[in-house]
Each structure stands twice: as structure tokens, then as C-alpha cells.
N, C-alpha and C positions, 0 to 999 in steps of 0.2 A: 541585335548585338549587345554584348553584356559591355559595363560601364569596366574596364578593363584596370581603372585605374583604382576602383574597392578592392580589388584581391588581392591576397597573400598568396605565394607559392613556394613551396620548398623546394632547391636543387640540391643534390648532393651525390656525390662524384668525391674520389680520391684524388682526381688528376687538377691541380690546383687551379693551372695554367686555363685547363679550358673550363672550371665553375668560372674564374672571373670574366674570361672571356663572352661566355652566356648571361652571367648577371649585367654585365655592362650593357647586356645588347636589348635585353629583359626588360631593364628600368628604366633606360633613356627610350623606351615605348610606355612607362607610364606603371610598370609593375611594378611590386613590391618586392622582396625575395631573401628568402632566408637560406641560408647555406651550410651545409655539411660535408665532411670529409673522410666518415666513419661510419658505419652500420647504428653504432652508440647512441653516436650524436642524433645520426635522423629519426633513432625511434622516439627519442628524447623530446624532439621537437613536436615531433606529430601526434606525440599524447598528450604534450603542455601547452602549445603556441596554437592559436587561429589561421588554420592552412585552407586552402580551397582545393590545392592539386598539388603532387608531389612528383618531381621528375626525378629518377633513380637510376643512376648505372648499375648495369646486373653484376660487376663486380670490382665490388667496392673496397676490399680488401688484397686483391691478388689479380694482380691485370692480366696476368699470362697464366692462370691456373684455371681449366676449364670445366674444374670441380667446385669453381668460389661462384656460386648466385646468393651469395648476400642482401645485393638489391630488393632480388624476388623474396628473399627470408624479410627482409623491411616489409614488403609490400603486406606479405600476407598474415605481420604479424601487429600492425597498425588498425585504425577504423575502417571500414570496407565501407564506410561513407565518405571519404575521401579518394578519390579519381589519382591512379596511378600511371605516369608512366615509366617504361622501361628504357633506357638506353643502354646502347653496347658495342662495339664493336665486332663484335663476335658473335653475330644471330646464329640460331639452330634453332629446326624446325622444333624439337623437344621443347625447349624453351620458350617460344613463342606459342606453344599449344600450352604448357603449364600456366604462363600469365595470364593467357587468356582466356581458360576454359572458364565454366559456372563452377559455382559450386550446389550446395542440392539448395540454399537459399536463392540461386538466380545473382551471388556476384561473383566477382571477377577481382583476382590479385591486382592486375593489371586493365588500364583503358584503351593504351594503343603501346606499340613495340618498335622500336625507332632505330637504324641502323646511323652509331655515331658517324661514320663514314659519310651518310649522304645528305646529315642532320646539320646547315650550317646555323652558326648562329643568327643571323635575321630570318631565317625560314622555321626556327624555334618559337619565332615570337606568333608567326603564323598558326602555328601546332597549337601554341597554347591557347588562343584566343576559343579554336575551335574545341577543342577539349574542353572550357570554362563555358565555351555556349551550350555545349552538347551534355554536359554532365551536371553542371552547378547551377539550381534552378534558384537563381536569388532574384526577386524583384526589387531594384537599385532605386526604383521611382516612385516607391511605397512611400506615403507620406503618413509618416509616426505621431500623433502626437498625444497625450496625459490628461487624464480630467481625476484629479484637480493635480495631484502631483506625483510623484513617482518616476523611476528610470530604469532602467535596464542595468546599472552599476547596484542599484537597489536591490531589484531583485535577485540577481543572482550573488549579495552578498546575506542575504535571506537563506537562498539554499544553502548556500557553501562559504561558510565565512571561515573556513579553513585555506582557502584558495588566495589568503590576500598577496600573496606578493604578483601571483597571474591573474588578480578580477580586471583589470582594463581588458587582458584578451579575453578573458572569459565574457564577459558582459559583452562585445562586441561578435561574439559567438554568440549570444541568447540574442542578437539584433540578429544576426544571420538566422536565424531558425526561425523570428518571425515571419520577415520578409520571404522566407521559403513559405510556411505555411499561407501566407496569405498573396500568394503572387500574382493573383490573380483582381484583382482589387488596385485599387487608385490607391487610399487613405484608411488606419482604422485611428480610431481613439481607444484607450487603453485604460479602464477605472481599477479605483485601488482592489486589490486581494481579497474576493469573499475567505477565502479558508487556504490554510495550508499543513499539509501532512505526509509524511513518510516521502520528505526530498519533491515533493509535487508544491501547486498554487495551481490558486484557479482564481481565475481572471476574467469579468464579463467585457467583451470586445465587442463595439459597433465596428465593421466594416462597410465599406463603399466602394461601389463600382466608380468606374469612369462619365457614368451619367447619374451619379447622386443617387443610385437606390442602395436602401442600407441592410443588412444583414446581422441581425445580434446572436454575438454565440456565449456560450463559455469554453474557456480557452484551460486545458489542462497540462501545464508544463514545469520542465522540472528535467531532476534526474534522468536520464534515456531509459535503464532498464525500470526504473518505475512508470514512468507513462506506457513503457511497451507490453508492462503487466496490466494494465490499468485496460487497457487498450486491447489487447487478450482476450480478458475475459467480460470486455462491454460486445467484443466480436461474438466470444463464444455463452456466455450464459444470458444474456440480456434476450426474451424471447421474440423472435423477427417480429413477430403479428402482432405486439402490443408496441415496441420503442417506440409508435409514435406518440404514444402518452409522456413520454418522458424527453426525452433529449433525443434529435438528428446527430448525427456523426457526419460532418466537411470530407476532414482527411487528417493525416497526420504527417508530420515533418520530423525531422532528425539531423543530427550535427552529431561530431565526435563526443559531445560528453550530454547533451541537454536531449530532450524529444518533447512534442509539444500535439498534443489533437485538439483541434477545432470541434464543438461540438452545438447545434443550429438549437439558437435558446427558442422554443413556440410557442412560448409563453406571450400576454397582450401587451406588455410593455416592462422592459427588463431595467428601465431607469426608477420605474417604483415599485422595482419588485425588492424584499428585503428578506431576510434569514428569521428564522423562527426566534435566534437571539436578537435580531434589531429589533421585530417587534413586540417579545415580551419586555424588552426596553421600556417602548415608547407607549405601553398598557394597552396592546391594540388586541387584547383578547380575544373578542368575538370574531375579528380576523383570522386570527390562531387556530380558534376551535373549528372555525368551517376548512379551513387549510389542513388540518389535521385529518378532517373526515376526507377529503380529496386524495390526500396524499395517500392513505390507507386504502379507500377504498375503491376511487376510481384509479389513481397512478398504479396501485401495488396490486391492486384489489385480481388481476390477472395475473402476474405474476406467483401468485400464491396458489393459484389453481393448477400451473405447470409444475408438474411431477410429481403433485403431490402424495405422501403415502406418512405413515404413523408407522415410523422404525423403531419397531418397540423392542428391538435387539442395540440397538446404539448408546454407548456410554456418552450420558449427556457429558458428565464432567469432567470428561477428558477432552470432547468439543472444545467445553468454555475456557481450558488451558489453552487450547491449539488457536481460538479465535481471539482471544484478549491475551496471547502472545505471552502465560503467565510464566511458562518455563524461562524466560529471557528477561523479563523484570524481576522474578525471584528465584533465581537458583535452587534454595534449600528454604521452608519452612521459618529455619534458625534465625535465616537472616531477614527474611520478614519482620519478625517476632521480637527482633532487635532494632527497630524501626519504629516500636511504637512507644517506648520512655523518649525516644529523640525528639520524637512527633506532640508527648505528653510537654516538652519541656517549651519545644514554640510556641503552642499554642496557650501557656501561663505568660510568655512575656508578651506576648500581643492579648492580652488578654482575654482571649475569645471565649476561653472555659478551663474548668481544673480539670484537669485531668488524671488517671490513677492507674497505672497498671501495674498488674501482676501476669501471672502466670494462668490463672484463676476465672479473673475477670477484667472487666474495667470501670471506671466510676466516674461519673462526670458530674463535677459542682457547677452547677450557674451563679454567674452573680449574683450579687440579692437574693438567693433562693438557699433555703436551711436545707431545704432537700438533697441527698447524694440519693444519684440516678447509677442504678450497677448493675451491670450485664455479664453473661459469661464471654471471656475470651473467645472468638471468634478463630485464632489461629488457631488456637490451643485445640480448640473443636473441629480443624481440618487437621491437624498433626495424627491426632486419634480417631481420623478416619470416619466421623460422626455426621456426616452430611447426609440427610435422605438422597435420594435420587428417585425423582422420578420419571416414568418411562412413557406419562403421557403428553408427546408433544409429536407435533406433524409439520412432515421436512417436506420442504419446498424449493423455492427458487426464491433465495432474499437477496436485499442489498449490501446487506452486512454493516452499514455505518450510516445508521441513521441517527444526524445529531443535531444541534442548534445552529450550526454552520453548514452543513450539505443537502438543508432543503430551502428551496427558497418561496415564499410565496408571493402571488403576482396580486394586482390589482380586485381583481375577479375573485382572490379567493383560492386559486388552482396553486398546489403545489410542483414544484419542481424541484425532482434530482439532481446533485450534484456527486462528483467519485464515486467511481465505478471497479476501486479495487477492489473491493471483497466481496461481490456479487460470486455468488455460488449457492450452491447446496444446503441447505443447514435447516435448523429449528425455526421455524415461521419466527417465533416468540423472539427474537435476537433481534427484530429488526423495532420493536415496542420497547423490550426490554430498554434496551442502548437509546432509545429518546428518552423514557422515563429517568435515566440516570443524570443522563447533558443537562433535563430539566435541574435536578435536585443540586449536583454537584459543579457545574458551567454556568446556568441561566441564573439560576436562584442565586442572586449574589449577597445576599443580607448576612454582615457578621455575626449579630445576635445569635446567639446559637440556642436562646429559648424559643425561638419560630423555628427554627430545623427542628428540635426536638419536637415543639405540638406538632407539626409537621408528618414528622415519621410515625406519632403515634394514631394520628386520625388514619393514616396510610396503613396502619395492620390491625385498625379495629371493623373492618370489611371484610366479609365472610368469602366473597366473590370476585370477580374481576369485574363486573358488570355491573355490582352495587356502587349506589352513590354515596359518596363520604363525605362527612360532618364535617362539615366549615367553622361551625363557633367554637371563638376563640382565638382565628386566625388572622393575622392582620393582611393588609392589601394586599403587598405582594406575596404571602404567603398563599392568599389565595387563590389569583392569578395562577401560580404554580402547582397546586393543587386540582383545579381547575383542568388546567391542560393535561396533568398526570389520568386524574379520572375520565378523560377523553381518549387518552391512550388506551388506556386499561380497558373502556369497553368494546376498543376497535381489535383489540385483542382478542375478548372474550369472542365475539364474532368470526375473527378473521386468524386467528394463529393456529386455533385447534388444540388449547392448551385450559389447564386450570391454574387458581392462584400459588398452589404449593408448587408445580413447575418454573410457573414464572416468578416465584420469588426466589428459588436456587439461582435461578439465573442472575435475577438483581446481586445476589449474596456473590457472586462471583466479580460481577460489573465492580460492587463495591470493595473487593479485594485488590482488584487490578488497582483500580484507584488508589489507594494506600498506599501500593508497591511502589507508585511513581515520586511519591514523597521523598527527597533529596535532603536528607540532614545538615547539609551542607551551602545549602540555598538557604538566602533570604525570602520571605513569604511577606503579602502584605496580609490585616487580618482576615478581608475577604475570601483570601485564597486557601490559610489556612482551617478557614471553618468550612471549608466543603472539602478540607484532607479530613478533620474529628468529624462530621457527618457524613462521609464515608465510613469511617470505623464506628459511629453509630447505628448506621444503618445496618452493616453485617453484624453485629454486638445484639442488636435487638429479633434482628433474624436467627441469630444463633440461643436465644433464650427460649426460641418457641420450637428449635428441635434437639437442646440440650439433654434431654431422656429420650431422645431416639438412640436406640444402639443398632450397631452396624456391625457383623463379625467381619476381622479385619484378612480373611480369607473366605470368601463366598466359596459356593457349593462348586461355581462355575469353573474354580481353579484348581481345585483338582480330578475335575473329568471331562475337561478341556483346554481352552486355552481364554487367559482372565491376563488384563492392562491394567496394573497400577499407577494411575498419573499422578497419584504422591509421589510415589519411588523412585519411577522412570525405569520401572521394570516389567514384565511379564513373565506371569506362573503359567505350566503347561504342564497339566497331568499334575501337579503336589509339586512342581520345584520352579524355584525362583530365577530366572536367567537376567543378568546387566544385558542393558543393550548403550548403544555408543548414542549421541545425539540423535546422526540423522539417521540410525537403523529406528529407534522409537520414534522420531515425527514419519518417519515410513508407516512403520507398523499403525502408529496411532492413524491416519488418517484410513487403511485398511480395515482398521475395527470399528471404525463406526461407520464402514457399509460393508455389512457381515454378508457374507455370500450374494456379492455387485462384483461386476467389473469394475476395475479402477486402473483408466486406460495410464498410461504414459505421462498425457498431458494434466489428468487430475493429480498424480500424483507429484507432478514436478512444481503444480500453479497452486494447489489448495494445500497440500501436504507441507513443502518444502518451501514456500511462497517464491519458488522460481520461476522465472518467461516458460510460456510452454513454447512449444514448436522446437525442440532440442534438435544438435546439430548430433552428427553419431558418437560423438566424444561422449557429450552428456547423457544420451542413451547407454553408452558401455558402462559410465559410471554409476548410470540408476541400477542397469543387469548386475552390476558387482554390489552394491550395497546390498539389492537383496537377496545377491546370492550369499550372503554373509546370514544374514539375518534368517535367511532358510535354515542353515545349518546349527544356529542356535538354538530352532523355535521347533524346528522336527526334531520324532525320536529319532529317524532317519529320513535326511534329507535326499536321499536318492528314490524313497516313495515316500512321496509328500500325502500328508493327510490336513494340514492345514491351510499353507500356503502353493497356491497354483499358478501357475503360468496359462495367460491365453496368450500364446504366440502372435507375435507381429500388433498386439493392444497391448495388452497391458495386465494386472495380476488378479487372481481372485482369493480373498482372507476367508475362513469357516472357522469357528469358533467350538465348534466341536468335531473331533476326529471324523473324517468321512473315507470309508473301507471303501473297497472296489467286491 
């Protein structure tokens, strides 16, 4: 039997007389109860307040009008994670089949359908207990407790510190989503926040059974629809026959706004396991470096063999928009570009370095040094379209966010994964790339910015990925970082299937992204601001060594096919230029970089659109309608398609050049 007197329950009824009559009978049993008297009001509640179960009269607005189920419109327009019931005076079989049927998810509007007639109020307090045992899976006798400090008002004012006037119920909701997830267990202890990202935390959790045996997980919770993406695609891309190199999966919990997966840490000891950033802290290198090889090549070292093929049709740098989210940190170019005098002016009052920009280039004075250091503008060289691209890189199954905080290593030496959102399909290289950056621009925290600079220049005086690079002249921790970089880079050259001129595009992108996020408006301490100008150093010196590459700013492709400009946000088909809207181009864009693949439903709602796949048929009509939009843009006629195809009942297929029947 559940502890009756933790739960909240919403009633709500127009008919005054008999909510008091029920709450009185409710509470002097020990319930809580909140009350409504309006369709408004109750949806009001049960998106804002901590409810367990909602009692609803089917009509709430018009007693005698046998066309008013308002209730039922509550029911089915609230969280389907809260247990509904129906009351009414006026049952019909229609009605009690509407509340109750499935829907293609497996819920239900309604939990049970109650004839007010036979419904007294002490046989209500009956109803509900059984309803709150039957449906609300809380464990009341969970014993909670912090090592070393930390709370649940905490956390969820981490995620959401928009929410302050409702954090007490909210925070008492993220208690409810534990005690769901782990209801099975006596006791867990809860240590502080390895990482947190896009509305997630992750959290490593000892749990205990009732006889003292312990269980260490990490715990991914947070937003609902981001852990249920997270969750998605740890389901669907993570491959069965290796996860157990990485993380077990518990199970997962959910509440009205939070969702939370347990995931079984199998590492030898999760109390002295630390993040790639604790221990280039604490100089634990040689640690680092054997963790590094682990992580690459026995953790991923499989993963990279699933699926693998060399898309030598795929627009990398329209990937690198789509996967470092550039379309949404920088709208236009312009406003980049207008970013970096702001960015020139912080970094002179914190003295980090001088700074100089034009249009041109940029120029950077070090202290004590006569020297000015000058590169070509690096925008300036994506506005004019000047980016090699190269087409040797081999797609795989990666993690997508490999950083100083999402890998952890143990005692032993073995690394361990952490977030699981952006596992999918991509360029081997993205999963090295995006360490090598966390090292230079996160780990590396030295303000000096004459050790970034020797830095970057030992880093582009290697011919290879796999040659070793010259250390004199660099001081400790520049070493160290250097050190772990040339580590990366040779597990690269082995394992991504890539050369150095690909995988520095990609850096030159990493390092763009980073720029973007620079806020002219923020206070920066110096440490932070010198890995924003070693960011723009780094792309500044990438961009000197392809500044006489020319690129026509119309390929051959575009006018005897169909060619994706992710500068523009447009695509040419046959010689002419077509707008597309947002999500018709993150449609299309992820369609073109797997040129003649199917690209089911669920790829394009999870990797394209960064939406939950498993869509309800709303969201399926909507995806059919976008691209039937997008068809008729992209075809000379859209009634015989030559580019884009339909596989019925999957999903669509993109060709890149005209295909006749």
C-alpha cells in the first residue's frame, strides 16, 4: 500500500457543493487536494503543480448538455503520465470506450470511469488509494541521501531557473522521479553533477538493495523530451553486441515535466573514477594517455566498424552546420563577423592579448613580444565560400560528443561513456575532432596566450595525423595538452579513416562554433576569454594555410543536379537558386548527406530535426507536409519526382542528380 499521505491529487468538478463535499472526505483520510471548477483552471494545474492523479467530471462546463466532455478534452490534453479519472453522472457506453481506449503509444485518456451516482464520497477515498497503488509507482521508503552536498531544489533550479516561483513543486517532482526510478532499492546516495547539457545532468548514483548490495549507475536526468531523445537513440544506435563496453541501461522514469535513465556504471570503481578534465587537473597524464587509447580503441574501437562505408557523395560542411548547431548560434555570417571587434575589445581589458580586426585579417600582439602575429580573417574566408572540403572521411556509428566531461576514466585505466544524445551516423573523425577541441579550448585553461600560440603552431608544423610533434619550447601544462592532443590524432589516423587536411576542416569548424558562443554582453574571467581568441586563432591560422584555395562559388553539381548551399540556406537545382524555410532545409540538409539511403521517419525526425523519434500520426502528417512542400520547390515537377522519393510506410529517398525512369 502506498504512503497515502505523500500525494497530491487534483479534483475538479463545476458543481461546488459536491468538490467540498469530496475534498473534506479526501483529506480527513490524509490526502492532499487541489481543486478546480473549470476546464482552465484544471489544465492550469496539471502543467504547473505536482499532481499524482486527477479526478474530472466529464462535464465541466454544462451539466445538462450531452455534447460538453470537457473533462475528457482535460484529460487528453494534460501529461498521459498522470492517471486520470472520469466522473459523471451521465455514463455512455461511447464515452467510457473514448476514455478508455489505447492510444498507438499504449495510454489511456482515462484510468477508470465512475458513475457520480454510485460514487459516495468515503468510497472515493477507496477508489483513490487503489488507483495511486495501481498506477503511481513511487517508492515512499527510498532513503535519499548527498555526498557531500547537494538537493533536489538545487538541481532542478540548474535546469530551470525560469521556474522560480514553482521550484518547491518542481523540485518535489524531481524527488518523485527519483524514487520512481529507483523503487526498487532501500537507499541511493547521490554525488555532485559530473556534466551538464542541453536541459540534462548526469549524476553518478550508488544504490542499495535491502540487504546492503550496491549497484553504481549514472543517472541521466533532466528535461523529459531530452532524456527521451537521449534515450532514443542510446535504444536505437548504440550497437546491441558491443554496449557492454560502455554503459548498461536500468530503466527509465518520467513525471509531467522531468524524465530520468539509470544507466549500470561497470566500470571497477566509480568513486575513483574522474573526467578526462579532473585529471588533466591533477597532471595525471600517463593516466590520460592509456584512457585515451581504451576509449578509442577498445570502447569505440567497435562501434566504428558498424556501418562503416567512405560517403564520398556527402557535403561534409553542411554536416558540421547541422552537428555543431551553427545555423542557431549564427544566423547570417554578418553577425558573426560583428562579434569579433566586441570579442577584440575584452580581450585588451583583461589583458589576454591585442587584438586587431579588419575585414582582412586579424593581428594579435602578445605582451612583451614586438612581434604582431596576422592572419587572414577566417569569416571573411567562409563568406567567400573559400573552404576546401574534403571528401576523405569514413561514416560510421559515433558518439557525437566526445569532451572533458563525458568520458570518465576508472582506476584501471578504462574509459567510460557518458550522454548518449548525439550517437548516430556521422564522420568517424567528429568523435577526435571534438576531444582535440575540449583539450585546447575547456582543459587547457592557461591565460597566457603565448603558450596557446606555441601551441597551435607546433600543432600545424605536422605533416600527418600520426606524426609526433615537437614539444620545445612548451611549458608544463602546455605539454600535457599537447601530449593528449598527439594521442588523439594518432588514434585518429588509425581508427577514423581520415587525413590531416579533413580533420582540420573539421577543427576549423569546432573552432567557429566556439567563437559564435561568445556573448558581448557577458562578463568573461581572463581564462575564459583566452580560449574565446584561441578559438579565433586557431581558425585564423587554418585559414592562412587555405587562403589561395579558390573554390567556384557555383560547382558543376549545381547546375546538372541538385547542389545545398549551407552558407545561404538554399539549394540550386538544374542553374536556379530556390529559399527554403528552416525546417524544409534541416529536412533536405540531412537527406543530402545520405545521397541515395533511405532516410526512415525516425532519422529524419531524431538526427535532422533533433526531434523524439517514435512520432504520433500528427507528427507524421507534419513531417508528409513539409516535404511535400519541399518536393514541390526542389522538382521541375513534382508529380514525377526525379530527385526526391517516397518509400511508403519508411521514410524518403534524396538523388543528387536527375534519375529518369
Amino acid at each position: 500500500m502506498s504512503k497515502i499521505a505523500d500525494f497530491q491529487i487534483l479534483l475538479a468538478d463545476d458543481d461546488q457543493i459536491f468538490v467540498r463535499t469530496c475534498r473534506n472526505s479526501l483529506e480527513d483520510a490524509g490526502i492532499r487536494v487541489l481543486t478546480a471548477y473549470n476546464p482552465d483552471d484544471a489544465i492550469h494545474l496539471l502543467k504547473t503543480e505536482r499532481i499524482h492523479l486527477a479526478i474530472l467530471d466529464l462535464r465541466m462546463e454544462r451539466d445538462h448538455d450531452e455534447k460538453d466532455k470537457s473533462g475528457l478534452m482535460v484529460a487528453k490534453q494534460t501529461s498521459r503520465l498522470i492517471p486520470k479519472i472520469i466522473l459523471t453522472k451521465f455514463p455512455t457506453y461511447q464515452d467510457v470506450v473514448e476514455g478508455l481506449k489505447q492510444d498507438l503509444q499504449g495510454y489511456q485518456a482515462a484510468v477508470d470511469f465512475l458513475d457520480k451516482r454510485d460514487t459516495e464520497p468515503t468510497k472515493l477515498v477507496e477508489i483513490v488509494q487503489a488507483s495511486l497503488d495501481q498506477h503511481v509507482n513511487i517508492n515512499w521508503d527510498l532513503e535519499i541521501q548527498w555526498q557531500p552536498y547537494d538537493h533536489f531544489l538545487q538541481l532542478v533550479n540548474c535546469l530551470s531557473p525560469t521556474v522560480a516561483d514553482s521550484l518547491t513543486s518542481r523540485a518535489a517532482e524531481f524527488e518523485d522521479l527519483f524514487r520512481k526510478l529507483f523503487r526498487d532499492f532501500a537507499q541511493i546516495t547521490i554525488w555532485p553533477r559530473i556534466t551538464q547539457q542541453d536541459g540534462r545532468l548526469m549524476l553518478p548514483v550508488f544504490a542499495f538493495d535491502s540487504a546492503g548490495t550496491e549497484t553504481r549507475f549514472i543517472v541521466s536526468c533532466g528535461c523529459q523530451t531530452a532524456v527521451l531523445a537521449e534515450n532514443q537513440r542510446y535504444q536505437k544506435r548504440v550497437p546491441d553486441r558491443l554496449s557492454i563496453k560502455n554503459l548498461g541501461r536500468l530503466n527509465t522514469a518520467m513525471t509531467t515535466n522531468y524524465g530520468a535513465t539509470a544507466y549500470t556504471f561497470l566500470g571497477s570503481d566509480l568513486e575513483a573514477t574522474a573526467t578526462v578534465r579532473q585529471l588533466f587537473r591533477k597532471r595525471a597524464v600517463d593516466e590520460l594517455l592509456q584512457g585515451i587509447d581504451h576509449l578509442y580503441q577498445v570502447n569505440l574501437g567497435g562501434w566504428y566498424q558498424t556501418g562503416r562505408e567512405q560517403n564520398k557523395q556527402a557535403d561534409l560542411h553542411a554536416f558540421y552546420h547541422q552537428w555543431l548547431r551553427l545555423d542557431e548560434l549564427i544566423p547570417s555570417l554578418t553577425q558573426l563577423q560583428r562579434l569579433l571587434p566586441a570579442l577584440a575589445d575584452s580581450a585588451l581589458r583583461a589583458n589576454v592579448v591585442e587584438l586587431d580586426v579588419t575585414s582582412r585579417q586579424v593581428s594579435f600582439q602578445l605582451p612583451n613580444d614586438e612581434h604582431t602575429y596576422r592572419f587572414p580573417n577566417p569569416v571573411t574566408l567562409m563568406a567567400q565560400n573559400r573552404l576546401p572540403q574534403s571528401r576523405r572521411a569514413h561514416w560510421g556509428i559515433t558518439h557525437g560528443r566526445i569532451t572533458g566531461d563525458t568520458v570518465l576514466v576508472d582506476r584501471k585505466n578504462q574509459a567510460w561513456l557518458l550522454d548518449f544524445a548525439q550517437v548516430g551516423r556521422a564522420p568517424l573523425l567528429i568523435d577526435f575532432v571534438s576531444l582535440e577541441t575540449a583539450v585546447k579550448f575547456d582543459i587547457f585553461d592557461d591565460h597566457r596566450f603565448n603558450q596557446r600560440l606555441a601551441m597551435e603552431v607546433k600543432l600545424n608544423q605536422v605533416a600527418t595525423l600520426h606524426e609526433d610533434i615537437d614539444l620545445d619550447t612548451l611549458e608544463s601544462d602546455a605539454i600535457n595538452a599537447v601530449w593528449l592532443i598527439e594521442r588523439v590524432r594518432q588514434n585518429a589516423a588509425s581508427l577514423a579513416g581520415c587525413d590531416l587536411a579533413a580533420y582540420q576542416q573539421a577543427v576549423f569548424f569546432c573552432a567557429i562554433a566556439r567563437i559564435a558562443t561568445f556573448n558581448p554582453d557577458t562578463f568573461y574571467t581572463p581564462r575564459k576569454l583566452a580560449a574565446y581568441v584561441h578559438a579565433l586563432l586557431n581558425a585564423a591560422m587554418l585559414a592562412e594555410l587555405w587562403q589561395n584555395t579558390q573554390v567556384d562559388t557555383v560547382p558543376e553539381q549545381a547546375t546538372s543536379g541538385i547542389w545545398l548551399d549551407h552558407r545561404n540556406k538554399n539549394v540550386w537545382v538544374e542553374d536556379k537558386p530556390i529559399e527554403l524555410t528552416s525546417q524544409e532545409y534541416k529536412i533536405l540538409r540531412y537527406l543530402y548527406q545520405n545521397p541515395g539511403q533511405l532516410c526512415t521517419y525516425d532519422d529524419i525526425l531524431q538526427d535532422g530535426l533533433n526531434e523524439p523519434a517514435g512520432p504520433d500520426p500528427d507528427e507524421l502528417n507534419r513531417l508528409h507536409t513539409a516535404v511535400s512542400r519541399l518536393r514541390r520547390k526542389i522538382e521541375p515537377d513534382p508529380k514525377i519526382p526525379r530527385y526526391l522519393f517516397t518509400v511508403h510506410g519508411r521514410g524518403y529517398r534524396l538523388f543528387l542528380t536527375p534519375q529518369f525512369n
